[in-house]
C-alpha positions in Angstrom: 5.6 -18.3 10.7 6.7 -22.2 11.3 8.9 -23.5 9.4 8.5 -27.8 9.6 11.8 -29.5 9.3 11.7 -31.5 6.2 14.0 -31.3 3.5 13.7 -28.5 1.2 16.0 -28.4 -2.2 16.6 -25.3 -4.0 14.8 -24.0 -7.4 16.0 -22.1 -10.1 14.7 -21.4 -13.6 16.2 -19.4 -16.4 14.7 -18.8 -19.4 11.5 -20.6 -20.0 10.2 -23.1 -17.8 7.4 -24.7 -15.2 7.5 -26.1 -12.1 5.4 -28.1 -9.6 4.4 -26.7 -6.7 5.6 -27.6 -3.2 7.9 -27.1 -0.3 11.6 -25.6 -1.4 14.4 -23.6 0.1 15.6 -21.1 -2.2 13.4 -20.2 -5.3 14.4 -17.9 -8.1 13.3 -17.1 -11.5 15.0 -15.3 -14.5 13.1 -15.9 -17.3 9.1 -16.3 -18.1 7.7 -19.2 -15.6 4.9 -20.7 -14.4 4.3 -22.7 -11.0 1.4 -25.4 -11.3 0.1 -25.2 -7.6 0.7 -23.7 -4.4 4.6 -22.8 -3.4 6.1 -22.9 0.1 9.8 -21.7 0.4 11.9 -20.0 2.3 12.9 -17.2 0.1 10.8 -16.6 -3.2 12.3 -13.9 -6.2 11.3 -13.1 -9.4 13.3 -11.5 -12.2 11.4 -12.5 -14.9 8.0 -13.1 -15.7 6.2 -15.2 -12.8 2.8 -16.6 -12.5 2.5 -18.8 -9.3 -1.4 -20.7 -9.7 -1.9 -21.0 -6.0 -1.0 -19.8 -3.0 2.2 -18.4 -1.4 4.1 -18.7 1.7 7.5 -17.6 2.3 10.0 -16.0 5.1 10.9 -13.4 2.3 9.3 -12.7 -1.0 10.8 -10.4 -3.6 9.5 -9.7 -6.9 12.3 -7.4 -8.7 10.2 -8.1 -12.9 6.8 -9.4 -13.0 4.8 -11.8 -10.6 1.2 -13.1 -10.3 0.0 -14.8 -7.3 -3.3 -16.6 -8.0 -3.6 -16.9 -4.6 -3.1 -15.4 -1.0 0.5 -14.6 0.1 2.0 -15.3 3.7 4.8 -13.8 4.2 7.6 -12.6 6.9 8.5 -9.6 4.8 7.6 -8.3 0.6 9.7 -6.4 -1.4 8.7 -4.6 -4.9 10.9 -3.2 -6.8 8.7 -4.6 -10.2 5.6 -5.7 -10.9 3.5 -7.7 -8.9 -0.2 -8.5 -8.5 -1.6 -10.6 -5.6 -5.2 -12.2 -6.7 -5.8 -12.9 -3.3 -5.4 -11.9 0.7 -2.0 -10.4 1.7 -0.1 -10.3 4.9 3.1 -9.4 5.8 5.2 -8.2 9.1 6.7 -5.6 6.8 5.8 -4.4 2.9 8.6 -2.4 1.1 6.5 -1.1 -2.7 9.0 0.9 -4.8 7.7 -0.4 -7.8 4.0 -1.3 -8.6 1.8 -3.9 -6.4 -1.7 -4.6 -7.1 -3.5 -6.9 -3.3 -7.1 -7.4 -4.9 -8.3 -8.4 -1.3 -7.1 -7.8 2.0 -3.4 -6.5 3.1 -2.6 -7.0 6.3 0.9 -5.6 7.6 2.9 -4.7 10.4 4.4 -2.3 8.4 4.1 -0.7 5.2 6.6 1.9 3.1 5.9 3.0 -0.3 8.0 5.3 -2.7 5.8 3.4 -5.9 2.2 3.2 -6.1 -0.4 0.2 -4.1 -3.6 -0.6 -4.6 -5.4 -3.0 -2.3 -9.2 -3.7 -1.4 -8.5 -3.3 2.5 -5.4 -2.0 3.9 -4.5 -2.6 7.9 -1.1 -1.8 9.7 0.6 -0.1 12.0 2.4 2.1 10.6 2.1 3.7 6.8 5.1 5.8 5.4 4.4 7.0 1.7 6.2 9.2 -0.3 4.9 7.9 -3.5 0.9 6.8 -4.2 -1.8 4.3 -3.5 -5.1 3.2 -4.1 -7.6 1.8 -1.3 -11.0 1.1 -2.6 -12.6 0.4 0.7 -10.5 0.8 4.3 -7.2 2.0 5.3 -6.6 1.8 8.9 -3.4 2.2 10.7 -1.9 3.7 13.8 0.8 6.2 12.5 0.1 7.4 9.0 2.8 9.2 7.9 1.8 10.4 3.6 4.1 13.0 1.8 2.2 13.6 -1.8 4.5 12.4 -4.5 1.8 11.0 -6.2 -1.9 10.8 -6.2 -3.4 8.8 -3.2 -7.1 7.5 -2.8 -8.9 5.5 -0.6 -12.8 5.2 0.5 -12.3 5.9 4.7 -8.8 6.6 6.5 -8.5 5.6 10.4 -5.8 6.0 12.6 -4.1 7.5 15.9 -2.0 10.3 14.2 -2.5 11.2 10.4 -0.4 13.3 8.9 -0.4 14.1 5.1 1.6 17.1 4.1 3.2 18.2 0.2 5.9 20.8 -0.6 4.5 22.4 -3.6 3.4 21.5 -7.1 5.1 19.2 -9.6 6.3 21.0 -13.2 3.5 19.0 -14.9 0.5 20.2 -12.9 1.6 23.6 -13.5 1.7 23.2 -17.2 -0.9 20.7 -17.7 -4.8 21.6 -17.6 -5.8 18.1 -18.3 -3.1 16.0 -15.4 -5.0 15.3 -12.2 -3.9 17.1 -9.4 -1.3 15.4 -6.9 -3.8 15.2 -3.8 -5.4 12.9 -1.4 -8.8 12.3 -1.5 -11.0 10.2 0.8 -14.8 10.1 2.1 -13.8 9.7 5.6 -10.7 10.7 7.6 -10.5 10.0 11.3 -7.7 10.1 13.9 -6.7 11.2 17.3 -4.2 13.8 15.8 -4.9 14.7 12.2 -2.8 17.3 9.9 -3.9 17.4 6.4 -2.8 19.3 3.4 -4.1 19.1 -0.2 -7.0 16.7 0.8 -10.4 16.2 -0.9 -13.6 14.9 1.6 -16.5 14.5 3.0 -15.9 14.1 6.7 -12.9 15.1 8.9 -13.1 13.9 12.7 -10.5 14.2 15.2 -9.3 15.7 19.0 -6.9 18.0 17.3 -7.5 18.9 13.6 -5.2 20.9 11.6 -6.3 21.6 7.9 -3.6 22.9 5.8 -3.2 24.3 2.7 -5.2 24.1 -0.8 -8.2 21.5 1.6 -11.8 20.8 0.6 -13.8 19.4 2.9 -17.3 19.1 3.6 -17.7 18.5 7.2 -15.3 18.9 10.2 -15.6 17.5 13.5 -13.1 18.2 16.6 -13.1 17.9 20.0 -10.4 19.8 21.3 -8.6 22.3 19.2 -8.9 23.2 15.0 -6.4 25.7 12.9 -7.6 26.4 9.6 -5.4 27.0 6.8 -6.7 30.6 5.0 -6.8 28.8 1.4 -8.5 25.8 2.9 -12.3 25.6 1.9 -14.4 23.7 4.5 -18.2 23.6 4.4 -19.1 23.2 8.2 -17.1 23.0 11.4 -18.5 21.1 14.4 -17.1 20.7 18.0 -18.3 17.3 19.5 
């Protein structure tokens, strides 16, 4: 990302306020604000409550309370520890969620780490770590996928080089509740060069070497050079291609 070398002057609100949209250094809000336009800074946080009615660019964006981005976001690297929901395209070299974030079109990222829960249209990076949840309506495609089940994860097809989803046992509440829905992943489509599942819901599993662990229902699996079956796995149909 360029930076152009014009004169950029800090902001900081606390409390309640508006601003004007532009080009600034250092922007920080405490309180409940609003930002008439689009917003390019260097470093953008949000403590309080933050509504931004445009577009986004920044080398580092942090949203510790609550922010809404009308627009898309451009940014060097995201961090969530709060709230934040991004009414547009994302992209990022690297996206820390240990909070709640909410991409209602594209997220594009270098990197991606979540410990919260994220829900995105379209998700592509290169490498997903998640120890917490997400939800992708359409496409999540990445070359390492790395998922430990902490929470539930969705998403409509899952692409990558190496997959690997994996969970140590079940949480006190799914053992006592009949109601609480289960702590799995589920997706139509799963695909990957090397792909180790456990407690996974679909239609379609393709890879070169399969491994489907524990507590797995899936319709249809497809492998071309070596498949291990879990006993307690329920599969429909297994193909070699």
């Amino acid at each position: 990302m360029e930076r152009e070398s014009i004169k950029r002057d800090h902001l900081h609100i606390s409390g309640f306020g508006k601003a004007a949209g532009g080009y600034y250094d250092k922007v920080q809000f405490d309180g409940a604000c609003s930002v008439g336009g689009d917003l390019d800074c260097r470093k953008f946080t949000a403590n309080g409550s933050v509504t931004v009615n445009g577009s986004l660019t920044a080398e580092k964006m942090t949203i510790n309370g609550t922010g809404t981005i009308e627009g898309p976001v451009d940014a060097l690297e995201i961090q969530v520890s709060g709230n934040a929901s991004i009414k547009g395209e994302a992209r990022t070299r690297k996206l820390e969620v240990s909070g709640r974030a909410h991409v209602h079109g594209r997220l594009s990222a270098g990197e991606v780490e979540i410990t919260g829960r994220l829900i995105a249209r379209e998700l592509h990076t290169g490498r997903l770590k998640v120890k917490g949840g997400f939800k992708i309506d359409e496409r999540l495609q990445a070359d390492v996928i790395k998922i430990k089940l902490y929470d539930r994860c969705e998403a409509g097809e899952i692409y990558g080089s190496d997959i690997s989803v994996l969970k140590k046992g079940k949480k006190l509440w799914e053992h006592l509740s009949l109601t609480f829905r289960p702590i799995i992943l589920k997706a139509r489509v799963i695909e990957g060069n090397n792909v180790e599942i456990s407690y996974t819901e679909g239609e379609l599993v393709r890879g070169g070497r399969v491994w489907i662990g524990p507590e797995c229902r899936i319709g249809l699996v497809e492998y071309k050079e070596e498949l291990v079956v879990d006993p307690s796995a329920v599969i429909g149909e297994t193909r070699k291609i």
